[in-house]
C-alpha positions in Angstrom: 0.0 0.0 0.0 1.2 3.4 -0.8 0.1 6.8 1.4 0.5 9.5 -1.0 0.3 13.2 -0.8 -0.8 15.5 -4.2 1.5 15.0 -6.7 2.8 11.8 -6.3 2.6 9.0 -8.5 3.0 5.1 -7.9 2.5 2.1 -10.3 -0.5 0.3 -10.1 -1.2 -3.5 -11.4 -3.0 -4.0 -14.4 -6.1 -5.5 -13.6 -9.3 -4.3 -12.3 -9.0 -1.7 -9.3 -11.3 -0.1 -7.4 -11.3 3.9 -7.6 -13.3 4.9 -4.2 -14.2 7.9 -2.8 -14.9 8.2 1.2 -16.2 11.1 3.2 -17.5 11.4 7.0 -21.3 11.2 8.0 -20.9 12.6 11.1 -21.7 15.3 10.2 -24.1 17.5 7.7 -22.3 18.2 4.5 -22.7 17.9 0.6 -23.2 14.9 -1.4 -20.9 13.6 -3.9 -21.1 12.1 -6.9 -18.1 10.1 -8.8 -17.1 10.4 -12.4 -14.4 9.2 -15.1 -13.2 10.5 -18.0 -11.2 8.3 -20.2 -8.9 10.7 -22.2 -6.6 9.9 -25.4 -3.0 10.2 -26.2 -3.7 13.9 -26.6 -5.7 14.4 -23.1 -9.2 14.7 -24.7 -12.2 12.8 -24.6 -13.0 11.2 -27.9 -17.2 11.8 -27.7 -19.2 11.9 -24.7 -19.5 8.4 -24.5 -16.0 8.2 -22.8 -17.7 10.2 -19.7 -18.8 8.3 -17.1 -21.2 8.5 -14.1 -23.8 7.5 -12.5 -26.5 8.4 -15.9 -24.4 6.9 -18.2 -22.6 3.9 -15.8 -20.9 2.2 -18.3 -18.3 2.8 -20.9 -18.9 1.1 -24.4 -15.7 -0.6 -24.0 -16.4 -2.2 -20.5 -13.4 -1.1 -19.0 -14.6 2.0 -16.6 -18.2 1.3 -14.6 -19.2 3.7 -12.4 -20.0 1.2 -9.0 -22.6 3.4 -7.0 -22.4 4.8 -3.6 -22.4 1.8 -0.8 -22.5 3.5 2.9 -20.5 2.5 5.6 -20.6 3.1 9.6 -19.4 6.5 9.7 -18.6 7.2 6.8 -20.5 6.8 2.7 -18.5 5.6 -0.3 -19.1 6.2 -4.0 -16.6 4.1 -6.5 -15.5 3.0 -10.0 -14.3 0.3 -11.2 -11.6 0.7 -13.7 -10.5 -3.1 -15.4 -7.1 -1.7 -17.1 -6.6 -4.8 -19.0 -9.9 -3.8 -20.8 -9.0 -0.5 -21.7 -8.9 0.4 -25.4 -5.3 1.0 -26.6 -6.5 4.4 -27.6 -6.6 5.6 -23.9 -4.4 7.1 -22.7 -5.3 7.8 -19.1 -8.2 8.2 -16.8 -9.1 10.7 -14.5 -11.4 10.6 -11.8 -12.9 13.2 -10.3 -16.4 14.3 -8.5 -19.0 16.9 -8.1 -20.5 18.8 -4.9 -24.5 18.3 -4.6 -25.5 21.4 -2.1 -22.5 22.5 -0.6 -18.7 22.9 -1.6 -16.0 20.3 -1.1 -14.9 22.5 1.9 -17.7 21.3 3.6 -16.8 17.4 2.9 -15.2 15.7 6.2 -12.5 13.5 6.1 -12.5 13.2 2.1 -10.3 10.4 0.5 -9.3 8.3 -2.4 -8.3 5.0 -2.2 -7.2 2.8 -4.9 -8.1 -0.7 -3.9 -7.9 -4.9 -5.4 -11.1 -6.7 -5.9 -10.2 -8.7 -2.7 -10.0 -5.4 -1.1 -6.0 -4.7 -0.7 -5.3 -1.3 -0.9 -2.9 -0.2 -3.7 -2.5 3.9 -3.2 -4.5 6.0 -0.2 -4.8 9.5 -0.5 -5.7 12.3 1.6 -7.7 15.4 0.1 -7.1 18.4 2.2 -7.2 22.7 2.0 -10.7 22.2 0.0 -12.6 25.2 0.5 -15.1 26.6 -2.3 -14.5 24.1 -4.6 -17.4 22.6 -6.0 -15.7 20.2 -8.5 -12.7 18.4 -8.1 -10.1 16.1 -9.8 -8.9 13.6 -7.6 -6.3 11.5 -9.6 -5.8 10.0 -12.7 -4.9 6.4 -14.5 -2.3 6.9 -16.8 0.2 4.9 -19.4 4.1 5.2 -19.2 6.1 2.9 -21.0 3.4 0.2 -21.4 2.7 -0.2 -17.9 -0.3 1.6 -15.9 0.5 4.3 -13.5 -1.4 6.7 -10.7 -0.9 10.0 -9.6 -2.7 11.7 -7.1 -4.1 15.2 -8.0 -6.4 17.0 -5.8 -7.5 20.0 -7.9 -10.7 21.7 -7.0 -13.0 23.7 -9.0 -15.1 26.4 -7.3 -16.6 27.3 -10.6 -18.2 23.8 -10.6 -18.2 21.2 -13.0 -18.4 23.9 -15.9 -14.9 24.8 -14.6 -13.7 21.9 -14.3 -14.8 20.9 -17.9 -13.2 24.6 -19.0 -9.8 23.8 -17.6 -10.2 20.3 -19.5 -10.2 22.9 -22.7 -14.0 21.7 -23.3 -15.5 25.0 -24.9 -19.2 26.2 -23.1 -21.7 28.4 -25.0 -21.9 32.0 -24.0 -25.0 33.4 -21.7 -26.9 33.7 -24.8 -27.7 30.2 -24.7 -30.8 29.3 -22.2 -30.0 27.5 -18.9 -30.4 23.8 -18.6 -31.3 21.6 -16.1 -28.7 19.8 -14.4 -29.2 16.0 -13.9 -30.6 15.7 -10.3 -27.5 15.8 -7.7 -24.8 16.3 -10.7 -24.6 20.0 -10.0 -24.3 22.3 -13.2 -25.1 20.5 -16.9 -22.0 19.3 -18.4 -21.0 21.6 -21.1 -21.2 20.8 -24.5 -18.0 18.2 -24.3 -15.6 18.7 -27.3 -11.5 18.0 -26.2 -10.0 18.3 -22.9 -6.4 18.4 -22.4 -4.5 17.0 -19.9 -5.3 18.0 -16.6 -2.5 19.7 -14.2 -0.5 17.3 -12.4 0.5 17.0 -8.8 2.3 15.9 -4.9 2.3 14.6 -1.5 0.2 14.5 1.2 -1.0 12.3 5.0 -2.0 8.8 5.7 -4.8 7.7 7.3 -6.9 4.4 8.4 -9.2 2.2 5.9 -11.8 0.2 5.3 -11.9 -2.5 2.8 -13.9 -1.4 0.1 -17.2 -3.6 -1.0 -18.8 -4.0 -3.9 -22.6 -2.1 -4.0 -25.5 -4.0 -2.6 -27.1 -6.3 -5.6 -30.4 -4.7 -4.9 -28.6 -1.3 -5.7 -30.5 0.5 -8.7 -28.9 2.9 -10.7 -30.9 6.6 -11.1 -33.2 7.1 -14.0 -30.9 8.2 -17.4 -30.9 12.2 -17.5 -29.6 13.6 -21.2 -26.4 14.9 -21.0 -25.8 18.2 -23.0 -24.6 18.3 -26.8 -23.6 20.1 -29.8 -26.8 20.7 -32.2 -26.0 18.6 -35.3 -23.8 20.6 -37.7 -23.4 23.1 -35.3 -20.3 25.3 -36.9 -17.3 26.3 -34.7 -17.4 29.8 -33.7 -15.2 32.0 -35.8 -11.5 33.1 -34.6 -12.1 36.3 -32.8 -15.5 36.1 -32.4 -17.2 37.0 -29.3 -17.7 34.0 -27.1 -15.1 32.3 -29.6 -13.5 29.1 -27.4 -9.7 30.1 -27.5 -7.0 27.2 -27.8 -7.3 24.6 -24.8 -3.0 25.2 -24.1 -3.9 28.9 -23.7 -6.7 28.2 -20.9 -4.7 26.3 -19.2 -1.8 28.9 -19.4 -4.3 31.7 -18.2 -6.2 29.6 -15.3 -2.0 29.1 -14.2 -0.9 32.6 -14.1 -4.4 33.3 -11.9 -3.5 30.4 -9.6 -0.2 31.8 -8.7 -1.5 35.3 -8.3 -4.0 34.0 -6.2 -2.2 32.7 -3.8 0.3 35.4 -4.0 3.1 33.8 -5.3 5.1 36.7 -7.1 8.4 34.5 -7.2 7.2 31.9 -9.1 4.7 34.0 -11.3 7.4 36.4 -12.6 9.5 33.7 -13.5 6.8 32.3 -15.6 6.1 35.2 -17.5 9.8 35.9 -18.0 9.8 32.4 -19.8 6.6 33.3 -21.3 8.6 36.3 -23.0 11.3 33.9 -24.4 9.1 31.3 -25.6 6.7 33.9 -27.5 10.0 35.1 -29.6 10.9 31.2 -30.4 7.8 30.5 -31.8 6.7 28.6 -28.6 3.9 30.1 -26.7 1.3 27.2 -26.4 4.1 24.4 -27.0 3.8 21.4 -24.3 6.5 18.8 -23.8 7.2 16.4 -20.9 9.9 18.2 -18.6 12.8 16.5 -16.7 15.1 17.8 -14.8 18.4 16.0 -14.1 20.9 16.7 -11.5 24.2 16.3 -10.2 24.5 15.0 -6.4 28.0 14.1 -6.4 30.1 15.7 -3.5 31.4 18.2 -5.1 28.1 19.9 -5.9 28.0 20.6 -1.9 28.6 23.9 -2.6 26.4 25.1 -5.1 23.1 23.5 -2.7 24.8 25.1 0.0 24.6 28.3 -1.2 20.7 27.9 -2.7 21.8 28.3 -6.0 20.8 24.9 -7.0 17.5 25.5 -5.4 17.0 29.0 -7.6 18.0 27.0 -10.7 15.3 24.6 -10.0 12.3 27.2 -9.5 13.9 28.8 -12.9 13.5 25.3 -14.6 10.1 25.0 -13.1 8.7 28.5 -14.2 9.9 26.9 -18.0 7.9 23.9 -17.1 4.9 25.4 -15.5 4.5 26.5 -19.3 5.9 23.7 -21.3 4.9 20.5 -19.5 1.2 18.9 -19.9 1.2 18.3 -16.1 2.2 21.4 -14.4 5.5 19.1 -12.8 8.9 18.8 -13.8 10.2 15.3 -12.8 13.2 14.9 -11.1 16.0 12.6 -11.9 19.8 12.4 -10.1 22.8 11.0 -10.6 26.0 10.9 -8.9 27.9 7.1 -8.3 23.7 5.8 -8.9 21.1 7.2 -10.7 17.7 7.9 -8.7 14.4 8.7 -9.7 13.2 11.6 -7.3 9.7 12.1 -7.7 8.3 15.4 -9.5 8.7 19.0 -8.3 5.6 21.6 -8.4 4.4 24.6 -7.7 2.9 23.3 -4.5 6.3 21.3 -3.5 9.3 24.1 -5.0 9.7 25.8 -1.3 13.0 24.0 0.4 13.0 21.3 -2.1 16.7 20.7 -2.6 17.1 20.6 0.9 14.4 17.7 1.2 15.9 16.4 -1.4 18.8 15.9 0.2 17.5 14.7 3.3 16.6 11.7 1.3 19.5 11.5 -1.1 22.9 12.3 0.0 25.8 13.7 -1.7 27.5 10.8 -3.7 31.2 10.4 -4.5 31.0 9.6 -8.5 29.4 11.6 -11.9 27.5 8.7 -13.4 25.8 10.7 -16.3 24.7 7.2 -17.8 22.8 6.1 -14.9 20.6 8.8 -15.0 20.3 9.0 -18.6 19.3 5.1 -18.7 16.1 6.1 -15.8 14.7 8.9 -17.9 14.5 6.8 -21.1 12.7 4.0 -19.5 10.6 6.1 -17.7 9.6 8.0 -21.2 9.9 5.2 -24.0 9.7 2.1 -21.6 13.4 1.2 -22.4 16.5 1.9 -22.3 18.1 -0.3 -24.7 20.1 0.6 -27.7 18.1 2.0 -30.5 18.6 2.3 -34.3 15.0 3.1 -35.9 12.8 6.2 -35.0 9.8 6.0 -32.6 6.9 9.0 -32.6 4.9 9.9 -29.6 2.8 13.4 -29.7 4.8 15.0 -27.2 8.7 15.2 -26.7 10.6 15.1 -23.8 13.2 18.1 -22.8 15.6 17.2 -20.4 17.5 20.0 -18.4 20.8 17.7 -18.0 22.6 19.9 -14.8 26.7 18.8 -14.0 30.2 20.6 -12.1 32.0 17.7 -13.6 33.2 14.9 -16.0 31.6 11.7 -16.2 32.7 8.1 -15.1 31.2 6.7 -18.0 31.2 8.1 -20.9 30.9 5.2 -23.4 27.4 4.4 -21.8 26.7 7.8 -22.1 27.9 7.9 -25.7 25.2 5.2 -26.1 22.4 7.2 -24.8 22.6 10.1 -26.4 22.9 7.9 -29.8 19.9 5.8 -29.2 17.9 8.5 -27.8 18.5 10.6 -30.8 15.8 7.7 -32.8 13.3 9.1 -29.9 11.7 12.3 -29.4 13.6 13.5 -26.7 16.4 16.4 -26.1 19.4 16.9 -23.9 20.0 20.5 -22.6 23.6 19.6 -20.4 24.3 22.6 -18.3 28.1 22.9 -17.1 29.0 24.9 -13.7 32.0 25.6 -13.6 35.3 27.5 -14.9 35.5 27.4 -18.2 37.4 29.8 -20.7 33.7 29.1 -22.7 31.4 29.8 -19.9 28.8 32.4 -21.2 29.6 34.2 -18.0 33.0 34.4 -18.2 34.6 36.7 -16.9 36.5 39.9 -19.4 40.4 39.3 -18.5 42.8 42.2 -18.4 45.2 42.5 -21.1 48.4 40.5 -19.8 51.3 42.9 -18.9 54.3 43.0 -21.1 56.2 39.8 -21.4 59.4 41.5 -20.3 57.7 42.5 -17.2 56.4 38.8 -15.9 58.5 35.9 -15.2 58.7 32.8 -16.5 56.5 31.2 -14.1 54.2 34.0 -14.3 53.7 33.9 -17.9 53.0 29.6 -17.8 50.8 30.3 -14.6 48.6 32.9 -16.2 48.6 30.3 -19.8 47.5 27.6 -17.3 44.8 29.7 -15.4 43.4 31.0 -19.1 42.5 27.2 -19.7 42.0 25.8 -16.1 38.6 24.0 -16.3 38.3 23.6 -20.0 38.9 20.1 -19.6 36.2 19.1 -17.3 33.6 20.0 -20.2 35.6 18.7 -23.1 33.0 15.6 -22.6 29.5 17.7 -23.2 31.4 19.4 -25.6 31.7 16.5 -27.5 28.1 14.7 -27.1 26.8 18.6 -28.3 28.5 17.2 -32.0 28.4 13.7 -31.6 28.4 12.2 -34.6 26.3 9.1 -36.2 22.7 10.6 -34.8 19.5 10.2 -36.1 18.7 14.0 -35.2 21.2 16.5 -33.2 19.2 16.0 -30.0 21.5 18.0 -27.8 22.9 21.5 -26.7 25.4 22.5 -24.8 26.1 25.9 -22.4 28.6 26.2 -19.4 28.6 28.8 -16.7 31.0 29.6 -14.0 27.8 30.7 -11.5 24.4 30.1 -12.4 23.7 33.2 -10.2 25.6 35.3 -12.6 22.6 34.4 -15.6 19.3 37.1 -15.7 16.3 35.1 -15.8 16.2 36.1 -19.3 19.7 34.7 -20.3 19.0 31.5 -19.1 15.9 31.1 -20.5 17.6 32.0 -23.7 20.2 29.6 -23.5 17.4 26.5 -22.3 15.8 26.8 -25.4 17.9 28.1 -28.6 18.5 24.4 -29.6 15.4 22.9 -28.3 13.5 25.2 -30.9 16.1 24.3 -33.2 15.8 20.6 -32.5 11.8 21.0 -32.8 11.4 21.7 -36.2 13.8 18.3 -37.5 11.9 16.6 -35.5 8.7 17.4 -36.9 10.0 16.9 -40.4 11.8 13.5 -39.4 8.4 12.0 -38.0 9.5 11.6 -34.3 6.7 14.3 -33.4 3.2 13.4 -35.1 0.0 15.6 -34.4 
């Protein structure tokens, strides 16, 4: 069994699991009502027959059946049942989420998700906490990475109801001309007319707590009369570009409902940076792009510095501001390497605070630059191997990696390897060197060298050998920048003495002149498609 806290994500078997959602009768509250939405490769719904709830119970395919609410002493449970063995290749995830009937989700005791076996063995348990107006709510999701079946826990509330939560899901609602609807009884506000969501905004962690086994509904259990669920007129015609009440592009909605969650809770830090990368992206042509974004970084010993001083930590919340806008899941995962590699979770806007120095907490300082190690977690966790590669593979998103090192690898043949057989996949390397460098970008101007009639001869070798000191200890990236025999040039190299000494602006530059570059092949070459 796994506690989890929001964000976090563990594997789950594929088989049929139980999604349920538990809340305290002790006292007067709201009822809730469970949902599904089974999403494609691109994070939309393919009609509204991949919604389900309690009017429409059962997906087409069998895989996702909403179960009914059973009560329990205490406490009342509403469920789906999700057979992932079932599900058609074509999904891509499932989320599960819920509405408020008569109250806000601030006003739900002791709300939780648990992720439970048909026998009743708990898989995942999360706590949902710091509710307050929401009246909607996102809960976690069911998704695919590298053929095997995953979960992450979510907890994202809606106070504009299940119309915002189906706007944040990019799913385009009629303007006020339009006359009200009925909602279906106990379903809160009618679900918009359902066109594409995208991907809902990833996660964290949060507390554990005691559990019940889960049971299947009562036999005798009926299901509520069928209620219609809201549609399109036939041959309906998109509203024009422009036009008032025109739906804009689901990337940008999701990009605007960001920017209002960080200003809402008064986070300036984070919120300037993102708008600084905002600026950068517009003039690459990049705006509304979305990628998968990794960050990898350096824990060997002689990085102690650099987290020391909380310059590590600043370049992390500058990464994140670029993934806030890039990634499809409002996370940036995490990978390290030092003598291991290590797979360290995901890093959020809810999670950025003090992270390095959790971080470390759990993983110390290692003695060894393992650059492969790392390299060979990251392609698993995207493409579900590792192995060498010699033919292309396309997914509809790629996968930038902020690569982050003070030193030279132990292993550079492996490395060699994986920046080969990656180069078949959609992903890039960005490798980041701190450290001295006659080539960092922030090098320092040196004063002209006084005559050599007026140095001695140790002087004039000491000053040669200061000119070039570190130059060596990025000869390495310099090389896997134009490493030959590649599919694609999948990676870009910068060094800098002190990461401190970059604007916000600068780096964000520097993160993304190849990566746009890099783009554009690899839309032509196939390895993007969509």
């Amino acid at each position: 069994m796994t506690s989890m806290r929001k964000g976090a994500n563990c594997p789950v078997p594929t088989t049929a699991l139980h999604a349920v959602v538990s809340w305290r009768t002790d006292a007067p509250g709201p009822d809730v009502d469970v949902s599904a939405l089974l999403l494609d490769s691109s994070g939309k719904v393919r009609s509204d027959a991949d919604f389900v709830f309690y009017n429409q119970p059962q997906h087409a395919s069998g895989s996702v059946r909403y179960e009914g609410k059973r009560p329990q002493p205490g406490e009342m449970m509403d469920a789906v049942l999700l057979d992932l063995a079932a599900v058609e290749p074509a999904v891509d995830r499932i989320v599960v989420g819920a509405s408020a009937d008569g109250g806000t989700f601030g006003q739900v005791p002791g709300l939780r998700l648990r992720v439970m076996t048909q026998d009743g063995g708990s898989v995942a348990e999360f706590d949902i906490e710091g509710a307050t107006s929401e009246t909607a709510f996102l809960f976690g999701e069911f998704y695919r990475r590298g053929g095997e079946w995953k979960f992450r826990a979510v907890g994202q509330g809606y106070a504009s109801g299940l119309e915002g939560l189906a706007t944040d899901f990019g799913i385009s609602v009629e303007g006020d001309e339009q006359p009200a609807q009925q909602p279906p009884a106990g379903f809160g506000p009618p679900p918009p007319q359902y066109q594409q969501p995208a991907p809902p905004q990833q996660p964290q962690y949060q507390q554990q707590y005691q559990q019940q086994p889960y049971q299947q509904p009562a036999p005798q259990y009926q299901q509520p009369a069928p209620a219609p669920v809201a549609s399109a007129p036939a041959g309906a015609a998109p509203a024009a570009p422009g036009a008032p009440g025109a739906p804009i592009s689901l990337k940008k909605q999701k990009l605007i409902n960001l920017e209002k969650q960080l200003a809402d809770r008064g986070d300036r830090n984070l919120l300037d940076l993102t708008k600084r990368a905002a600026v950068t992206l517009e003039k690459r042509g990049l705006s509304e792009h979305t990628a998968r974004v990794a960050l990898c970084l350096d824990i060997s010993g002689s990085m102690g510095g650099l987290y020391r001083s909380g310059k590590v930590q600043s370049l992390v919340e500058r990464v994140l501001a670029l993934g806030l806008r890039f990634d499809d899941n409002a996370q940036v995962d995490v990978f390290l390497f030092g003598a291991r590699g290590h797979e360290a979770g995901s890093v959020g806007m809810d999670s950025y605070q003090g992270w390095t120095d959790r971080m470390l907490q759990q993983w110390r300082l290692e003695g060894g630059t393992d650059y492969a190690a790392a390299m060979h977690l990251i392609r698993q966790q995207y493409f579900g191997s590792a192995d060498l590669r010699n033919g292309p593979i396309s997914d509809r998103q790629p996968v930038y990696v902020m690569f982050v090192t003070d030193g030279h690898t132990t292993s550079e043949a492996a490395t060699k390897a994986h920046v080969l057989s990656s180069s078949y996949e959609p992903l890039f390397w960005q490798f980041m060197g701190i450290g001295r460098s006659s080539k960092s970008v922030d090098a320092p101007q040196v004063a002209e060298a006084a005559p050599p009639a007026k140095q001695s001869r140790f002087a004039r070798r000491f000053a040669a050998m200061a000119a070039n000191w570190g130059d060596g200890t990025f000869r390495f990236l310099e090389e896997l920048d134009d490493l030959p025999g590649r599919y694609l040039d999948n990676a870009d190299f910068f060094c800098v003495q002190d990461p401190a000494n970059l604007t916000d602006d600068q780096l964000y530059d520097l993160m993304t002149a190849g990566y746009a570059n890099w783009l554009q092949h690899a839309r032509a070459q196939g390895l993007l498609i969509g």
